[in-house]
C-alpha positions in Angstrom: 125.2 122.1 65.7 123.8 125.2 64.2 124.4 128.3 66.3 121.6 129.2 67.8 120.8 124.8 68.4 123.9 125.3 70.3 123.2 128.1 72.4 119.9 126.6 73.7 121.7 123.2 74.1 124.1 125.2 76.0 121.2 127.1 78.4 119.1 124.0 78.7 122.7 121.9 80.2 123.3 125.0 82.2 119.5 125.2 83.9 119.3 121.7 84.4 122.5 121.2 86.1 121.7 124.4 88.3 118.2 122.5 89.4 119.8 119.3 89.8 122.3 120.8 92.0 119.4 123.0 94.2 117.3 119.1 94.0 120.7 117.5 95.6 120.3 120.3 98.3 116.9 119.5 99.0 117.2 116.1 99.4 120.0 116.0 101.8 118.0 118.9 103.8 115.1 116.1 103.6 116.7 113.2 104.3 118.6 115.1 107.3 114.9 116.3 109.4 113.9 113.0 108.4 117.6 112.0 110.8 116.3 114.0 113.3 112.8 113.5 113.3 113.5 109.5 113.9 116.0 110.7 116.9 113.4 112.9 118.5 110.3 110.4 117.9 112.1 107.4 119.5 113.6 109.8 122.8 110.1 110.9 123.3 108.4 107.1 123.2 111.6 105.6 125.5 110.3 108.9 127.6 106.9 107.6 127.7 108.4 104.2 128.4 110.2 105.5 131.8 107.6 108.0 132.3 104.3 105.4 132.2 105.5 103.0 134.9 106.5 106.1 137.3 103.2 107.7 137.5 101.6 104.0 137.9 103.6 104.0 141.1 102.9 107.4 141.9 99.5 106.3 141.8 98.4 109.0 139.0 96.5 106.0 137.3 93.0 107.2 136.9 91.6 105.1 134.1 93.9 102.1 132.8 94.1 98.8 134.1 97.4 97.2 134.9 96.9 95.0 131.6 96.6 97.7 129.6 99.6 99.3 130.9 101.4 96.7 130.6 100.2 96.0 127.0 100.9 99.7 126.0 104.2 99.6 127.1 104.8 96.6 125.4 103.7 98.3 122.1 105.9 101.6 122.5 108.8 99.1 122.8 108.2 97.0 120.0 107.5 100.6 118.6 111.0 101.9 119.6 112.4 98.6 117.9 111.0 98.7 114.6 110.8 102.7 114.2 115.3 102.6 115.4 116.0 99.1 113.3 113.6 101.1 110.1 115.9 104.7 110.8 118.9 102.4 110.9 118.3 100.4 107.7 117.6 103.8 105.9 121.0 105.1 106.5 119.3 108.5 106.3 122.8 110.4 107.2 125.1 108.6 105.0 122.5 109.6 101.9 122.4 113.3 103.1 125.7 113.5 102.5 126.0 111.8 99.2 123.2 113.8 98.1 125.5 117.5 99.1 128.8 115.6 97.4 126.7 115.1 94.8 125.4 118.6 94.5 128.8 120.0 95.1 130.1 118.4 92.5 127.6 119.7 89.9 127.8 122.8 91.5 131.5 122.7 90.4 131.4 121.8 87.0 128.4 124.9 86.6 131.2 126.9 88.1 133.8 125.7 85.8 131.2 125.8 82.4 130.6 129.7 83.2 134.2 130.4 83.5 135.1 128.5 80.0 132.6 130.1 78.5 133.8 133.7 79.6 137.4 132.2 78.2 136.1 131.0 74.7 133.5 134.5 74.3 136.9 136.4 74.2 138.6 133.9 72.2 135.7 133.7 69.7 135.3 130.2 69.9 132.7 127.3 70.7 133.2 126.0 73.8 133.6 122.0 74.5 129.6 121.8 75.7 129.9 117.7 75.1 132.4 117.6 77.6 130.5 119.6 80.2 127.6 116.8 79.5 129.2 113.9 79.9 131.2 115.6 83.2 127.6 116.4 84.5 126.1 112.4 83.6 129.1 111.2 85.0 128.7 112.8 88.7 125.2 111.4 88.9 126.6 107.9 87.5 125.7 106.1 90.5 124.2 108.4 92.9 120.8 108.0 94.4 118.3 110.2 92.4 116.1 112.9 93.6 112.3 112.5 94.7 109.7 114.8 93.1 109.3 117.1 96.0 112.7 117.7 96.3 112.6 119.3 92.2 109.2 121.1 93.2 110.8 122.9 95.8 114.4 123.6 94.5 112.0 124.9 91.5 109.4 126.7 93.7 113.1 128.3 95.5 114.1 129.2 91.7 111.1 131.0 90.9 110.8 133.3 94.0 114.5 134.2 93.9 113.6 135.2 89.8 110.8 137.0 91.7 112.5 139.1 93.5 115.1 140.3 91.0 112.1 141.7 88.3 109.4 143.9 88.6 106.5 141.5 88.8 103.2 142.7 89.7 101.9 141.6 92.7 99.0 140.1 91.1 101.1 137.8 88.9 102.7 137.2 91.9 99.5 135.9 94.1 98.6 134.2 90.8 101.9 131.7 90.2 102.0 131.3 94.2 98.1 129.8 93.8 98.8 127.9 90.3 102.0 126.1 91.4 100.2 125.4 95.2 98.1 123.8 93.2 99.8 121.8 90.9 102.1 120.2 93.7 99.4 120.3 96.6 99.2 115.9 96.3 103.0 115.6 95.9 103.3 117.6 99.0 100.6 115.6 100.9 102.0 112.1 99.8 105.3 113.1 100.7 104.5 114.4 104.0 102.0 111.6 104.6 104.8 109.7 103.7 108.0 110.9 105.8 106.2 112.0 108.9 102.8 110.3 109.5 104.0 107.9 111.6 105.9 109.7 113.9 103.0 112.1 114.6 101.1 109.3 115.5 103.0 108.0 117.9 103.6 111.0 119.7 100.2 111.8 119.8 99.1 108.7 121.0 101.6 108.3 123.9 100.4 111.9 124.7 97.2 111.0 124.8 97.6 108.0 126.8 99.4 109.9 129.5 97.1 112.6 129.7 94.6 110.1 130.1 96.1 108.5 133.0 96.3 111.7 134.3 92.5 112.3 134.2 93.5 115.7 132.0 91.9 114.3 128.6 89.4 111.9 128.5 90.6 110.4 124.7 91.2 106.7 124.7 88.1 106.0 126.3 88.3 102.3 124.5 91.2 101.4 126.7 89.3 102.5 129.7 88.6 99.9 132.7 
């Protein structure tokens, strides 16, 4: 390779293993709400399961009828079944972690690149950039890749740290924050539609049906004696 070929060769490895290794960060940070947003979703429906029955006995029934107590209860345990068995099989702990050993990893060999460089500048020398590359393809040899969202927001993190280390004015500012909202506006959707819809839903219909029993909301008026 020509000189300058090898310099941008060199920058281009360099930038691309620094974003795979902020991607790898945000997809174990992902894949570790997504941990915690099955834990809390399933507590709050066995709640609901405990909590239902109760205030049937208390006599704080003001709408249901005992089948469709019965019935709903039945659903937020098949509910608790499938959404625990669906957390289980997605082992969403176990990939958080690969996905930081992963990063770590890169991290280290960006770490090591930057220090040989230093070494070979003062020697005058090329450094060994193939052996950086195949270092780099050989830690993701293997590993689970990346989703989308988790590049557009390691690169979104990128670009605002850049941000705040030049004088940028604060319209060109306002004007990359609308452009790249844009741009990744329907990755964001799908991938929140995606990783959370169903949780919401559940909540929010347990909620509802409580506070309907409690005569507080008037909601489900479909399940209504």
């Amino acid at each position: 390779m020509q000189d300058e070929e090898l310099s941008k060769f060199e920058a281009k490895l360099l930038r691309t293993m620094q974003l795979t290794v902020d991607s790898r960060f945000e997809a174990g940070k992902r894949l570790k709400r997504l941990s915690k947003v099955g834990f809390i979703t399933t507590t709050i429906i066995s709640l609901g399961l405990i909590l239902i029955p109760l205030l049937t006995v208390a006599g704080h029934n003001a709408v249901f009828s005992q089948f469709t107590l019965t019935s709903f209860q039945i659903f937020l345990a098949i509910c608790v079944l499938v959404y625990s068995v669906a957390t289980s099989t997605a082992k969403y702990e176990l990939r958080s972690k690969d996905f930081y050993q992963c990063a770590d990893e890169i991290k280290g060999i960006c770490q090591k690149y930057q220090h040989e460089k230093i070494v070979c500048e003062q020697m005058e020398k090329n450094i060994d950039i193939l052996s950086f590359e195949k270092l780099y393809r050989d830690a993701l040899n293997g590993t689970e890749s990346h989703e989308d969202i988790d590049y557009i927001r390691a690169n979104k993190i990128r670009k605002e740290k850049k941000e705040k280390n030049a004088e940028i004015k604060l319209i060109e500012i306002i004007h990359n924050f609308l452009d790249s909202n844009m741009k990744n506006s329907k990755e964001k959707i799908v991938s929140f539609f995606m990783n959370y819809s169903a949780s919401f839903f559940l909540c929010i219909i347990e909620l509802l049906f409580v506070s309907d029993m409690l005569g507080l909301t008037n909601a489900l008026t479909f399940l209504h004696e």
